[in-house]
C-alpha positions as a Markdown table, in Angstrom:
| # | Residue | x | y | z |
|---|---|---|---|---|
| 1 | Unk | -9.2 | -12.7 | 18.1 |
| 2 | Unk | -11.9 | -15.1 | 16.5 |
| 3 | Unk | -13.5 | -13.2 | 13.3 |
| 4 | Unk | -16.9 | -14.6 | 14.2 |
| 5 | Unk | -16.6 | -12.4 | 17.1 |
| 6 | Unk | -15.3 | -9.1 | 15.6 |
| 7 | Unk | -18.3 | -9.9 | 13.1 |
| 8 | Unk | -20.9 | -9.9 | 15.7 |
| 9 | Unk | -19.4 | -6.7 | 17.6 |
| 10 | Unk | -19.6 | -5.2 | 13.7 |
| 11 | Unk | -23.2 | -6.2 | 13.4 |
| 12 | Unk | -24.6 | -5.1 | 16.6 |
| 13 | Unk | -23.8 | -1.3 | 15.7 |
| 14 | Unk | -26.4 | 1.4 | 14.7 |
| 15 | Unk | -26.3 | 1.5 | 11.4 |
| 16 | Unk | -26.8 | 5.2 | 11.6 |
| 17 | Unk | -22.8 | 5.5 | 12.0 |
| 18 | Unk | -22.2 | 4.9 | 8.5 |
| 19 | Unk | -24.4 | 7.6 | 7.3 |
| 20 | Unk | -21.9 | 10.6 | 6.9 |
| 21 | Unk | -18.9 | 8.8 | 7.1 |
| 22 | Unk | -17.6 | 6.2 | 4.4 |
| 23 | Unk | -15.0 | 4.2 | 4.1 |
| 24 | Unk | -13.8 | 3.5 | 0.3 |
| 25 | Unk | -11.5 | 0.3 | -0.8 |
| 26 | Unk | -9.5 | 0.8 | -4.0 |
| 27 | Unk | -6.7 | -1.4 | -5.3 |
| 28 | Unk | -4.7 | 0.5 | -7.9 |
| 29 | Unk | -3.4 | -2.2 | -10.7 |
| 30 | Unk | -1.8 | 0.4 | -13.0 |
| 31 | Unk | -0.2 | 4.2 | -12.9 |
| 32 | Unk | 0.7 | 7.1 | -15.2 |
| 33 | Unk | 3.5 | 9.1 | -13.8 |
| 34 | Unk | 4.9 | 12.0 | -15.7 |
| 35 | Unk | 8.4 | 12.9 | -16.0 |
| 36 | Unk | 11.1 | 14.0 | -18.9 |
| 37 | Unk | 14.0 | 12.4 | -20.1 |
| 38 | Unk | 16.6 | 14.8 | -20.7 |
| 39 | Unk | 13.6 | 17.3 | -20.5 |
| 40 | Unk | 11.5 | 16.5 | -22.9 |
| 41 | Unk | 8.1 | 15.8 | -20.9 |
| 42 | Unk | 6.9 | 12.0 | -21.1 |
| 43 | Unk | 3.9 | 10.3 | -19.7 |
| 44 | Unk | 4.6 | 6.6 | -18.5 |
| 45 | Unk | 1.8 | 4.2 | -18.1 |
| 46 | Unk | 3.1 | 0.7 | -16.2 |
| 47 | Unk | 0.2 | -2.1 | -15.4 |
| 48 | Unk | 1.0 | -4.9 | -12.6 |
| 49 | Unk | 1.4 | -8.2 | -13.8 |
| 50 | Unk | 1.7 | -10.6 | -11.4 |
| 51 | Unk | 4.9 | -11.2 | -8.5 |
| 52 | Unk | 8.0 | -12.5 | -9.6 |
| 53 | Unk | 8.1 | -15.1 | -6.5 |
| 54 | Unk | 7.1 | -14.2 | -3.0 |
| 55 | Unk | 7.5 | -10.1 | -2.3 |
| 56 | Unk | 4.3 | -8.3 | -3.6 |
| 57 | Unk | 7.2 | -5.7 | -4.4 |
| 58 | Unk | 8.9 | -7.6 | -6.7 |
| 59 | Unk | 6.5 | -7.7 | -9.7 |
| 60 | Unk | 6.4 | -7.5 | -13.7 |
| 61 | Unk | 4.9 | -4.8 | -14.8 |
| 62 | Unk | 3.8 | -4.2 | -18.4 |
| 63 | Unk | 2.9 | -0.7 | -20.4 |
| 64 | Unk | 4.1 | 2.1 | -22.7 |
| 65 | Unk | 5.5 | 6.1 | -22.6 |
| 66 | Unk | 5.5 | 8.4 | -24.9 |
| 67 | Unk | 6.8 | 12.2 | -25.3 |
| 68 | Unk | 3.8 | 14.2 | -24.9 |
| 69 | Unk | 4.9 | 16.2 | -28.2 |
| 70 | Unk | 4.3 | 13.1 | -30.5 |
| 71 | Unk | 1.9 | 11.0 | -27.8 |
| 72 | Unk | 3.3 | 7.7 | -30.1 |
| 73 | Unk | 2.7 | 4.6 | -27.7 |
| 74 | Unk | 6.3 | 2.8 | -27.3 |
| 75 | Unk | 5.9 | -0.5 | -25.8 |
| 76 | Unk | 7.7 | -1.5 | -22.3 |
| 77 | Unk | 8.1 | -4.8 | -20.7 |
| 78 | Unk | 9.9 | -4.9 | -17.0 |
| 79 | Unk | 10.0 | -5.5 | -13.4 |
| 80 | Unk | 9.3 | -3.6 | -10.1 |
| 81 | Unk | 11.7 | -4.0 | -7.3 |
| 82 | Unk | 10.9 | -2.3 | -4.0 |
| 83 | Unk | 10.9 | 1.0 | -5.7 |
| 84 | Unk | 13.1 | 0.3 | -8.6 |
| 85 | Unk | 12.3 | 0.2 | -12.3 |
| 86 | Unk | 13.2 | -1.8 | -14.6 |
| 87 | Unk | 11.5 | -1.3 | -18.2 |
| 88 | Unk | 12.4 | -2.0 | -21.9 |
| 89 | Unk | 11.5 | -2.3 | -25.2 |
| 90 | Unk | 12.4 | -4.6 | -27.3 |
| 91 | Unk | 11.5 | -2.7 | -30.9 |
| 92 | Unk | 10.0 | -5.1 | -33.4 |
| 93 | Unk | 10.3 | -8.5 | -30.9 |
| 94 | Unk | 8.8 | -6.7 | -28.1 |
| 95 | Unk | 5.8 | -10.0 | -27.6 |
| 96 | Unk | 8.3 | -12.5 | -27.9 |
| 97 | Unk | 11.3 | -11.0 | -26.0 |
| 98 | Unk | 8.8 | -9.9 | -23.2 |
| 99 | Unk | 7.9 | -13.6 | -22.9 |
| 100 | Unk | 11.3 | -14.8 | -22.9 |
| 101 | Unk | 12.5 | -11.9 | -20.2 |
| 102 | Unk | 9.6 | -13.3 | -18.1 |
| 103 | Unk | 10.7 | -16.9 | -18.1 |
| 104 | Unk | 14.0 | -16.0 | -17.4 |
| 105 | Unk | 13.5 | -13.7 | -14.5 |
| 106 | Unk | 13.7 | -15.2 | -10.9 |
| 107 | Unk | 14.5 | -13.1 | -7.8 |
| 108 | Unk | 17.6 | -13.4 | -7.5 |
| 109 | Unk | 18.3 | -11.9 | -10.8 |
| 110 | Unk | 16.0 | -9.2 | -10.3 |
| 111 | Unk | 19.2 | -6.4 | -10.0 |
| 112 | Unk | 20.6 | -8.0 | -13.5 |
| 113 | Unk | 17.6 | -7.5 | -15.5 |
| 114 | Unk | 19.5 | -5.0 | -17.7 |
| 115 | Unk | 22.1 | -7.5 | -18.4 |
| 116 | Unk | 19.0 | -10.0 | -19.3 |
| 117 | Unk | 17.4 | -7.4 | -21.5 |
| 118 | Unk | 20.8 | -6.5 | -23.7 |
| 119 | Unk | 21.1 | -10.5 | -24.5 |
| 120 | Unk | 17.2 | -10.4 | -25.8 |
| 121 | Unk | 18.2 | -7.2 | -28.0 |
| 122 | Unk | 16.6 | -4.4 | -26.2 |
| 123 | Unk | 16.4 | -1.4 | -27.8 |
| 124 | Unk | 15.6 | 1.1 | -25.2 |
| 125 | Unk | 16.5 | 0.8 | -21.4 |
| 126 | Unk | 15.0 | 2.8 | -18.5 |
| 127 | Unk | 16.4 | 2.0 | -15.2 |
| 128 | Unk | 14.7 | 4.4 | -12.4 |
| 129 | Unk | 15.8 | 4.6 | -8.7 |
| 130 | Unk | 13.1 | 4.6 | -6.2 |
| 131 | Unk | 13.7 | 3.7 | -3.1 |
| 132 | Unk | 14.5 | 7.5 | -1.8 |
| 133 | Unk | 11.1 | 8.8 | -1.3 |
| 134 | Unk | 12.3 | 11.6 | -0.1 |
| 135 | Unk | 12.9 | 13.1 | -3.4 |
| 136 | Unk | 11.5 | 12.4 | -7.1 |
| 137 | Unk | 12.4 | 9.1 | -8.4 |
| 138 | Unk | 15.7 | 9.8 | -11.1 |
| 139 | Unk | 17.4 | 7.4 | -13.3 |
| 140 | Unk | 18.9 | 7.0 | -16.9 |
| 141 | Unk | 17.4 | 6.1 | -20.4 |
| 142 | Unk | 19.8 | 3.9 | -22.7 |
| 143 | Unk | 19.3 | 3.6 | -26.9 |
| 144 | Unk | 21.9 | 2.7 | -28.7 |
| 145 | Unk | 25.1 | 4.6 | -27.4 |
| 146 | Unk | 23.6 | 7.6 | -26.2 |
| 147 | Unk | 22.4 | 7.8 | -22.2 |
| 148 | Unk | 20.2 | 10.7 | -20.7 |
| 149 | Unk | 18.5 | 11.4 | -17.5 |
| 150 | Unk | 15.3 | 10.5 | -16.7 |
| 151 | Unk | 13.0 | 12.0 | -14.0 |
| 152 | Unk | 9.5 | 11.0 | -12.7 |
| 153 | Unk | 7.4 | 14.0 | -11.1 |
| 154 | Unk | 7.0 | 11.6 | -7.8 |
| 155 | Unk | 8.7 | 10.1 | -4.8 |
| 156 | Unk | 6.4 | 7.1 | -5.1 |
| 157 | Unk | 7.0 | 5.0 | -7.9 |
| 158 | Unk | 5.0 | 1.7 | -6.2 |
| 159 | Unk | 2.3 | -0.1 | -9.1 |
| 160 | Unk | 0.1 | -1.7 | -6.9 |
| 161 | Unk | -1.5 | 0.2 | -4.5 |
| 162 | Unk | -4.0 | -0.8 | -1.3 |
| 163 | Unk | -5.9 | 2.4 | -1.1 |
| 164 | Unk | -8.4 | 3.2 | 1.7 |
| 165 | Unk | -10.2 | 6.4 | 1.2 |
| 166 | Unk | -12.1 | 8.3 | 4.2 |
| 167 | Unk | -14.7 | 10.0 | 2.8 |
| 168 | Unk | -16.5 | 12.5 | 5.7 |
| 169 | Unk | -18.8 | 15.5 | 5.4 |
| 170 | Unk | -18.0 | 18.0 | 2.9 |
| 171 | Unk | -16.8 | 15.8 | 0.7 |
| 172 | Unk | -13.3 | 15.7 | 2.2 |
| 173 | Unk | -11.3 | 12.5 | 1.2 |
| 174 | Unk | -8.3 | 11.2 | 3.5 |
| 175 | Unk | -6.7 | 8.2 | 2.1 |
| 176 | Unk | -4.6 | 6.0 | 4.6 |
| 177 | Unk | -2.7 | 4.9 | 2.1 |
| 178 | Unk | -1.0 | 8.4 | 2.5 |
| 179 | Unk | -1.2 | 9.3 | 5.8 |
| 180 | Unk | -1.3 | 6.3 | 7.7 |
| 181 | Unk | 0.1 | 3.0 | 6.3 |
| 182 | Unk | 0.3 | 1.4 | 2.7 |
| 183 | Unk | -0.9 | -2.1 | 3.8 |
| 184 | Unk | -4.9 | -1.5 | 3.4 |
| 185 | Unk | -6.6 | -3.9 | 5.2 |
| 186 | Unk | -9.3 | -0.9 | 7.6 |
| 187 | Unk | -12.9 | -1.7 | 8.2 |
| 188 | Unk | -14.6 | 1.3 | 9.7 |
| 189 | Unk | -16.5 | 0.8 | 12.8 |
| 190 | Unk | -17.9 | 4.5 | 14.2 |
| 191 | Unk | -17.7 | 8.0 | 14.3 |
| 192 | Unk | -18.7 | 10.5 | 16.8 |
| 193 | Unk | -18.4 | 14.1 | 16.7 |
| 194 | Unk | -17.5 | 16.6 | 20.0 |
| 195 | Unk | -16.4 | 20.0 | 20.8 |
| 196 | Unk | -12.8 | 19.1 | 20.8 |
| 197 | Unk | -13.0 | 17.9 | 17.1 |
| 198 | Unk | -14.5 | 14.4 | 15.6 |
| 199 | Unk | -13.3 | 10.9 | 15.6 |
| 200 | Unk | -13.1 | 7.7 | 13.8 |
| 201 | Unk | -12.4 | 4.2 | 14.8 |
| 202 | Unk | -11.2 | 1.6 | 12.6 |
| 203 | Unk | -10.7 | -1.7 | 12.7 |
| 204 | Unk | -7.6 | -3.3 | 10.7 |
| 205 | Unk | -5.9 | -6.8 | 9.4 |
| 206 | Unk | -3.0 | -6.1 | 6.9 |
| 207 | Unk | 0.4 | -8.5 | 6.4 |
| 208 | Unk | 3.0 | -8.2 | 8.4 |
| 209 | Unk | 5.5 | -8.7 | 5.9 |
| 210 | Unk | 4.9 | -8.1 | 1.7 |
| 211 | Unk | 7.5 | -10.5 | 1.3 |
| 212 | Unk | 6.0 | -14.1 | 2.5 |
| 213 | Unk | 9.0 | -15.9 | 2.3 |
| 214 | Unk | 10.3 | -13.1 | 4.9 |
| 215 | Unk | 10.1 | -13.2 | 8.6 |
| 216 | Unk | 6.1 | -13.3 | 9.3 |
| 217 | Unk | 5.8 | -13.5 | 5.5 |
| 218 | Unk | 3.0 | -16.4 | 6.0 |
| 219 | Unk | 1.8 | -15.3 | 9.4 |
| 220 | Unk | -2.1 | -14.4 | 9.8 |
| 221 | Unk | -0.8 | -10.5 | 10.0 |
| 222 | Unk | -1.2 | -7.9 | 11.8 |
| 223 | Unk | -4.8 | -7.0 | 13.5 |
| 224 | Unk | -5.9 | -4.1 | 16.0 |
| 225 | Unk | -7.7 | -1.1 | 16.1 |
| 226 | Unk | -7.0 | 2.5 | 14.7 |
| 227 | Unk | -8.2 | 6.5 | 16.0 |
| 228 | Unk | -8.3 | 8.8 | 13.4 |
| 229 | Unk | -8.6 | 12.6 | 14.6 |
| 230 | Unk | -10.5 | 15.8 | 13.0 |
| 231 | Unk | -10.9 | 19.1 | 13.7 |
| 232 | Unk | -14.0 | 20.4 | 13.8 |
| 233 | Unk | -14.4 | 20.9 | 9.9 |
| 234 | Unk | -12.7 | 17.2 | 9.6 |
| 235 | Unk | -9.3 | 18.1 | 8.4 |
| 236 | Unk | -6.8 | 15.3 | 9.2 |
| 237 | Unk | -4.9 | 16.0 | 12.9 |
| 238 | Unk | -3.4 | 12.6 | 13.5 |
| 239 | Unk | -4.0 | 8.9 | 14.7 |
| 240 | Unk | -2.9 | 6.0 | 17.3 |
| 241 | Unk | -2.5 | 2.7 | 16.6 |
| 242 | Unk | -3.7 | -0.1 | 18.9 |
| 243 | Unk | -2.7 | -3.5 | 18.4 |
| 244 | Unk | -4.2 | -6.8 | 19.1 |
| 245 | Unk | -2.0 | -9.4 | 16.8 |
| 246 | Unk | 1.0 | -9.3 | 15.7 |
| 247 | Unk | 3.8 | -11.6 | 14.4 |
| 248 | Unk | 6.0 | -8.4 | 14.4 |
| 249 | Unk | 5.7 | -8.0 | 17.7 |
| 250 | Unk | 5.1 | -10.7 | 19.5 |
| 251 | Unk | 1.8 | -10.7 | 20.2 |
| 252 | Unk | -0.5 | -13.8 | 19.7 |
| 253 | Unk | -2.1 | -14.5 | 22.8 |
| 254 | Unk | -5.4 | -12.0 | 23.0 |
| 255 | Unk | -8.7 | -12.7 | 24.8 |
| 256 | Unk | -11.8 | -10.6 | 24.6 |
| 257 | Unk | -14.8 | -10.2 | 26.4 |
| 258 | Unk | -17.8 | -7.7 | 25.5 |
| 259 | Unk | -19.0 | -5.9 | 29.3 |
| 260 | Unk | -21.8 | -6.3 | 30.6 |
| 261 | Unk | -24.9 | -4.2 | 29.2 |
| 262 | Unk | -22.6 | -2.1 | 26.8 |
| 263 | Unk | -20.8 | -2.6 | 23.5 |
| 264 | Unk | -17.8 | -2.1 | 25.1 |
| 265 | Unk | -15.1 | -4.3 | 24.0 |
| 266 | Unk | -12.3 | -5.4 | 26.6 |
| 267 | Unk | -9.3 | -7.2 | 24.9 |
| 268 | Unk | -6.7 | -8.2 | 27.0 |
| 269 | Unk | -3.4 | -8.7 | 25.4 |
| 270 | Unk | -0.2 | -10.6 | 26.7 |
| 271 | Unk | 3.1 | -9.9 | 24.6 |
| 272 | Unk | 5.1 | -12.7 | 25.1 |
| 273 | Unk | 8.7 | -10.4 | 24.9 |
| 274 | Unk | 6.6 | -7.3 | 27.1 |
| 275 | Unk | 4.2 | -6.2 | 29.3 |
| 276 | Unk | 0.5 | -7.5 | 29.2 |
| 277 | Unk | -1.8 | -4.4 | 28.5 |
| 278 | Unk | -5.7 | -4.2 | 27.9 |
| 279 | Unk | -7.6 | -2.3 | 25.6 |
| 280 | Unk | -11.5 | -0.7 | 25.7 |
| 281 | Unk | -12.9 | -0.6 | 22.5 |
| 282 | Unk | -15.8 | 1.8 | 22.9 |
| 283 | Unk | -17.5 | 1.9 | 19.1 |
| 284 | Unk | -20.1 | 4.1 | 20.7 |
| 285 | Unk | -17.5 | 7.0 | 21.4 |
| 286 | Unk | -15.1 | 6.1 | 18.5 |
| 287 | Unk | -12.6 | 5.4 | 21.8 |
| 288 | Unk | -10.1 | 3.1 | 22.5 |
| 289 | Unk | -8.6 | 3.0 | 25.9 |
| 290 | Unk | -5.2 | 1.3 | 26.9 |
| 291 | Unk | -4.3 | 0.4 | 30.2 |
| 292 | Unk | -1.5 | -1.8 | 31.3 |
């Protein structure tokens, strides 16, 4: 679909829909997780620092941690990959070993960035595991000979964040980033409100793939439409997805037509491994119909 087009369609709404209901963008470049090692609370504060090669996952990340008893700053250098920590400190020669672990470090020898570390005389090591979001990230905390646990208070450990906040009436704040997908990317169209609860549509371009020199890694991404559904008092109920591009699915070949004396939008979309399908895009109603 031509973005001159979706523009147009964007600009001929009342601006009266985004009175009460907001859409918010913020990018999160740094986090402070809390945790213990060996139960002694810490805070941990990690900044992004640019990819390592071509996955968004795979970054450096600089900061610090300290035990909240003493709240002394102790420097970290490390990496991010796909969930997994990486951090160190280097005592002393923490500038110049951090520049020298960054040189070094290539993609492939992400999962040996310990080894990498101990040659450049690290002093403290803090692996953390991840990828299990289904439980608190856990991992181990080397100095020396001694090895303890180490625990982060949250199943997300991820630097770099797309957030997209949904602020409606009463203040409430949904962030898709949480309920929806972690790939940003929403423009909000309308709203309307009805007996059976209220409603907002959304339109969306995100990547298909964080990784670009991954399947679909340098496609245009993916692009459609999204319902998001409130009760009455605009708590969160659920959503459905509609798409109109995708390199993950096959789907490139997408006209679109506006109807005659409405702002109805009919896209008609032709899979090229499925069936063709067509969707309504009624802004007015915050509705999006599908028909095959």
């Amino acid at each position: 679909m031509k973005k001159i087009l979706f523009l147009l369609f964007i600009l001929s709404l009342p601006y009266s829909f985004a009175q009460k209901v907001e859409l918010k963008k913020v990018t999160d470049t740094f986090q402070i997780f809390k945790g213990d090692i060996a139960g002694n609370p810490i805070a941990l504060h990690l900044n992004y620092d640019d990819i390592i090669d071509c996955h968004q996952y795979q970054h450096f990340v600089d900061g610090w941690y300290y035990y909240d008893k003493y709240k002394k700053k102790i420097p970290l250098t490390g990496v991010y990959n796909l969930g997994d920590l990486y951090l160190f400190n280097f005592g002393n020669d923490q500038k110049r070993a951090a520049k020298l672990f960054k040189g070094t470090m290539t993609r492939d020898l992400i999962e040996k960035s310990d080894s990498i570390a101990k040659k450049l005389n690290a002093k403290e090591i803090i692996s953390i595991s991840g990828q299990d979001t289904d439980r608190e990230a856990t991992g181990t905390f080397l100095m020396a000979n001694k090895s303890l646990p180490v625990k982060l208070h949250t199943r997300d450990t991820r630097i770099y964040r797309f957030n997209d906040y949904i602020i409606v009436p009463g203040a409430k704040r949904v962030n898709i980033y949480d309920f929806i997908n972690k790939a940003g990317g929403n423009q909000l169209i309308s709203y309307t409100s009805g007996t059976s609860g209220n409603r907002i549509l959304l339109y969306y371009e995100e990547p298909s793939n964080f990784n670009y020199c991954g399947r679909c890694g340098a496609s245009e991404g993916e692009k459609g439409y999204r319902v998001l559904y409130f009760t009455n008092d605009w708590n969160f109920k659920n959503y459905e997805d509609f798409l109109i591009e995708s390199c993950l699915e096959n789907i490139y070949d997408s006209t679109s037509v506006r109807l005659k004396d409405s702002k109805t939008l009919k896209i008609s979309i032709k899979p090229s491994d499925s069936q063709a399908y067509t969707l309504l895009v009624d802004p007015k109603n915050a509705r999006v119909t599908l028909s095959k």
